[in-house]
C-alpha positions as CSV (number, residue, x, y, z in Angstrom):
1,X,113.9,122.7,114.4
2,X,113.4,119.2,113.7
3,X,112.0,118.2,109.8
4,X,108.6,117.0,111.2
5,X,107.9,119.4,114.3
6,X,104.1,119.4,114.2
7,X,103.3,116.9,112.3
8,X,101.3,113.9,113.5
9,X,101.9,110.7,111.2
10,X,100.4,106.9,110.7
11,X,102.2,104.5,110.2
12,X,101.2,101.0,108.8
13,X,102.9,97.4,109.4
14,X,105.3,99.6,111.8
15,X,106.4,96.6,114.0
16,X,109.0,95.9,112.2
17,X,111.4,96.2,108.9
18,X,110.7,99.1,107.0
19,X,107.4,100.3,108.6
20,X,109.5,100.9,112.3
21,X,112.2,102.0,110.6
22,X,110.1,104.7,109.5
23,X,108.9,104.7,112.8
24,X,112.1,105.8,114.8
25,X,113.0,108.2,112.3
26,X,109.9,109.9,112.0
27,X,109.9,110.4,116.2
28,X,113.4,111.2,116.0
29,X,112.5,114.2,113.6
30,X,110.0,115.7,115.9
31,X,106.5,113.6,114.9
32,X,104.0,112.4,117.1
33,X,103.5,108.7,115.5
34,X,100.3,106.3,115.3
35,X,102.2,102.8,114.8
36,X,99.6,100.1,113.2
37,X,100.1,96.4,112.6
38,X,99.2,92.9,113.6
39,X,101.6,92.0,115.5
40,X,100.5,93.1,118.5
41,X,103.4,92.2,120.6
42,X,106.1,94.2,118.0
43,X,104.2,97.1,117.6
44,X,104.0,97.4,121.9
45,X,107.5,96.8,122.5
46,X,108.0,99.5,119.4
47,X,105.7,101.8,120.8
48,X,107.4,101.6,124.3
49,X,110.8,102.0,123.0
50,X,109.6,105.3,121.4
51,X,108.1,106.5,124.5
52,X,105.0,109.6,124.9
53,X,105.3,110.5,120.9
54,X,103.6,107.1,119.9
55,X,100.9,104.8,120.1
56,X,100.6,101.5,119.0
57,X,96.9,100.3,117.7
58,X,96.6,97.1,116.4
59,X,95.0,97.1,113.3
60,X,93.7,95.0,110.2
61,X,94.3,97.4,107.1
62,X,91.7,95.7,105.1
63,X,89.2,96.7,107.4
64,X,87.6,100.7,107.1
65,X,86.2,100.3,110.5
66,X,89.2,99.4,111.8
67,X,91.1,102.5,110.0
68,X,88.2,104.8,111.0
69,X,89.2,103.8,114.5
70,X,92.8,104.7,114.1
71,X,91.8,108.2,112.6
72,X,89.8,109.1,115.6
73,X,92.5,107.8,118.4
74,X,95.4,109.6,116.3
75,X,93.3,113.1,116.7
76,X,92.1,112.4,120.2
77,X,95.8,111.5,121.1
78,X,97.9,113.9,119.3
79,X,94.9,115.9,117.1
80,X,94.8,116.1,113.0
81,X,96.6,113.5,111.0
82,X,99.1,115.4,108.6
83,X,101.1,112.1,107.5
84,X,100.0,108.7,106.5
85,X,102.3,106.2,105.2
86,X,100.9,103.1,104.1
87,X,103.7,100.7,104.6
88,X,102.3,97.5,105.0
89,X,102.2,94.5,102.7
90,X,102.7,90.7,101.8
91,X,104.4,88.8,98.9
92,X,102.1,86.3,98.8
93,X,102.5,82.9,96.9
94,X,104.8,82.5,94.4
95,X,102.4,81.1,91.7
96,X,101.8,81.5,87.9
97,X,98.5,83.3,86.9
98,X,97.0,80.0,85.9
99,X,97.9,78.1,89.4
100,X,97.0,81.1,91.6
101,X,93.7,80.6,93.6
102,X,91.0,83.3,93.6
103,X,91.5,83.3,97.3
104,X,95.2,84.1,97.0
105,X,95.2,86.7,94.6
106,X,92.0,88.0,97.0
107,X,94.3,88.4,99.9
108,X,97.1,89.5,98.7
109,X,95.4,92.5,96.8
110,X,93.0,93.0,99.6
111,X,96.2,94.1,102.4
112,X,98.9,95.8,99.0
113,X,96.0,97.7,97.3
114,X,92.4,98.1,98.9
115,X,94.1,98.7,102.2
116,X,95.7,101.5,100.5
117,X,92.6,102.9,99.0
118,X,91.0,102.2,102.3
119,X,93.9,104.8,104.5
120,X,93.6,107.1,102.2
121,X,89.5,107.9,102.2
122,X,89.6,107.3,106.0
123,X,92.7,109.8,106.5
124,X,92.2,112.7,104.0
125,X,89.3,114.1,105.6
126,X,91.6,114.7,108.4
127,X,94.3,116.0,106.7
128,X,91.9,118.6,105.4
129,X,91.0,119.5,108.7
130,X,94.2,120.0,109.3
131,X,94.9,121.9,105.7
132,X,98.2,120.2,104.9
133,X,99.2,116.3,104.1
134,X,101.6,113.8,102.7
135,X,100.3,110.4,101.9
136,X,103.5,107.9,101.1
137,X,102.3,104.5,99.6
138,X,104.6,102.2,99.6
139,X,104.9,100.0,96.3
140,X,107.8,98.1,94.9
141,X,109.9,98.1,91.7
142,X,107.5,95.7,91.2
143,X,105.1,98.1,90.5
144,X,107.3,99.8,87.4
145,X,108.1,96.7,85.7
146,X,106.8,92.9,86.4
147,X,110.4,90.9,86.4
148,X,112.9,89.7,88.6
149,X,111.1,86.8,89.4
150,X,108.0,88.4,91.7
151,X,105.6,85.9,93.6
152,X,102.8,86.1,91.2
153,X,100.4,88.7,89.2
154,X,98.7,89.5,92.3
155,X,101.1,91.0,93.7
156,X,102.8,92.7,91.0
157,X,98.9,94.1,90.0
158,X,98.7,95.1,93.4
159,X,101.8,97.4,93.2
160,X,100.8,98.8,89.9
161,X,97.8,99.9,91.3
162,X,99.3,101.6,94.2
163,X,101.4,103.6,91.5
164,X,97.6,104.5,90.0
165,X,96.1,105.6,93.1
166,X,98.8,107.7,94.2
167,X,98.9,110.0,91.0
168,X,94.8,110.0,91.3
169,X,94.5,110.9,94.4
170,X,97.6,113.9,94.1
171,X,95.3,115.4,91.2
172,X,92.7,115.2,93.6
173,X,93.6,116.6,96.6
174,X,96.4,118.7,95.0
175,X,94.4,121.9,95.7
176,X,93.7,120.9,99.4
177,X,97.4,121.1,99.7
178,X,97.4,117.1,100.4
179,X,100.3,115.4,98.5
180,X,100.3,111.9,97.2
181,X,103.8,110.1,95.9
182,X,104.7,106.1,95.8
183,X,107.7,104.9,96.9
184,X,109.5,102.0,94.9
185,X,111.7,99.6,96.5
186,X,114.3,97.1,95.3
187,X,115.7,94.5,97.2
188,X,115.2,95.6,101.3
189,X,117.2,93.4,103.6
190,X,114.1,93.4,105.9
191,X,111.9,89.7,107.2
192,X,109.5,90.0,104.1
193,X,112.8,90.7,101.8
194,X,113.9,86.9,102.7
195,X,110.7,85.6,103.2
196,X,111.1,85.7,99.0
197,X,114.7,84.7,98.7
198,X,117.2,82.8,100.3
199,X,118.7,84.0,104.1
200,X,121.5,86.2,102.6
201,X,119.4,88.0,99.7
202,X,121.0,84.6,97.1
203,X,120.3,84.8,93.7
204,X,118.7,88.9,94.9
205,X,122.2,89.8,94.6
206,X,123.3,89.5,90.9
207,X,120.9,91.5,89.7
208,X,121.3,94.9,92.0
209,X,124.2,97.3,90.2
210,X,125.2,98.1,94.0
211,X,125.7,94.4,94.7
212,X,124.1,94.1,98.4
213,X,120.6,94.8,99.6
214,X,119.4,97.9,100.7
215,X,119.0,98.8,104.6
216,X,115.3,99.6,105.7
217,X,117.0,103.2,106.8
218,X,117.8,103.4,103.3
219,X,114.0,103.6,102.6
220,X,113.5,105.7,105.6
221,X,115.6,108.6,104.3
222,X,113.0,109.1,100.9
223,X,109.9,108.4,103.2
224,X,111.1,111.0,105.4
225,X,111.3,113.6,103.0
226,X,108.3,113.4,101.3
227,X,106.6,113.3,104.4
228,X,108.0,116.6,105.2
229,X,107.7,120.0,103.8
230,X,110.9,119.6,102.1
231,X,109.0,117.9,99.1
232,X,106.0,120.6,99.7
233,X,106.6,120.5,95.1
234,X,106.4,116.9,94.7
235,X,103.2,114.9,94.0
236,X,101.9,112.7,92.2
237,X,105.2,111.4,91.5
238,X,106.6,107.6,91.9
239,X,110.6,107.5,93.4
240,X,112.5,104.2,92.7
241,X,114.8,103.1,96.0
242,X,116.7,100.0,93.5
243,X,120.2,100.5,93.5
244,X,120.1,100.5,89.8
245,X,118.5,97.2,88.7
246,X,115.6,99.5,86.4
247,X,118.4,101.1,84.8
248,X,119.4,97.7,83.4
């Protein structure tokens, strides 16, 4: 039996990096899969590629209309949602507080935290249909401790909060038997991962104990098992994926 038989996941920013490694995994384990994202042409080839277990939706996370929409084609498609990880996210600038516009910090909190807020209230009441779930947030180490040179406060405020609103939401919905945990990266060697740093992880690199960036599967291996009912003890719980670089 496969560690996800059963279970019928979302997935958000799943065209690519982290969000399809989760993807391919989570199909591979036996999931049916709602892939969400933007980028509309990643997410179809993805969806393709992973054949009659998933469906591609493209899908603004700052939107609740948009998210009720998803709900309702996950259930008609493959019925109750019993997984949701809320994968996607930007950097955003890399600007003091001071220099930062409003609009900026808007944005960027708008797709790393109300996005999150927004999955969750549209997704729980289907999980409750369903009488089981596992909510993954994604964060960042960022969202433990605000160095190593992060873009700006809004986006390490926006990973905080996603540490909040996970530990909230598994006192919650604890006796629903809905779990709620964040997931803490390092240093991923995924687009958004370079996007901040130089092509081969640069100046990343001297500060990771392990001394190389992480592989999105890397990731995928933590997601995965909270996700599942391995981890049916664990909630309301953050999980670092650093290679060391807090224990400095």
């Amino acid at each position: 039996m496969s560690r996800l038989d059963g279970k019928v996941a979302i997935i958000t920013g799943a065209a690519q990096g982290m969000g399809a490694s989760h993807a391919r995994r989570f199909v591979a384990e036996g999931a049916k899969v709602v892939l969400t994202d933007i980028n509309a042409d990643g997410g179809n080839a993805l969806a393709k590629e992973l054949g009659e277990s998933a469906l591609f939706i493209r899908h603004d996370v700052t939107s609740f209309d948009g998210w009720t929409d998803v709900v309702a084609q996950a259930e008609a498609k493959f019925g109750p949602v019993t997984i949701l990880v809320n994968n996607a996210g930007v950097l955003g600038p890399i600007a003091k507080t001071a220099d930062i516009s409003e609009a900026d910090y808007l944005k960027v909190c708008a797709i790393n935290q109300t996005a999150v807020f927004l999955g969750m209230k549209a997704v729980i009441p289907s999980m409750l249909k369903a009488k089981i779930g596992s909510i993954v947030n994604i964060s960042s180490i960022a969202g433990m401790a605000a160095n190593y040179g992060f873009p700006s406060v809004a986006y390490v405020g926006s990973k905080f909060a996603v540490r909040g609103m996970s530990k909230a939401t598994a006192i919650e919905y604890g006796p629903n038997n809905i779990r709620t945990n964040s997931v803490h990266p390092g240093f991923i060697n995924t687009p958004m991962m370079v996007e901040g740093t130089d092509e081969n992880g640069g100046e990343a690199l001297k500060q990771i104990p392990l001394g190389r960036l992480a592989e999105a599967s890397e990731v995928t291996n933590l997601v995965l098992f909270l996700a599942s009912d391995e981890a049916s003890y664990i909630t309301g719980t953050e999980h670092l994926v650093d290679a060391g670089m807090l224990a400095q």
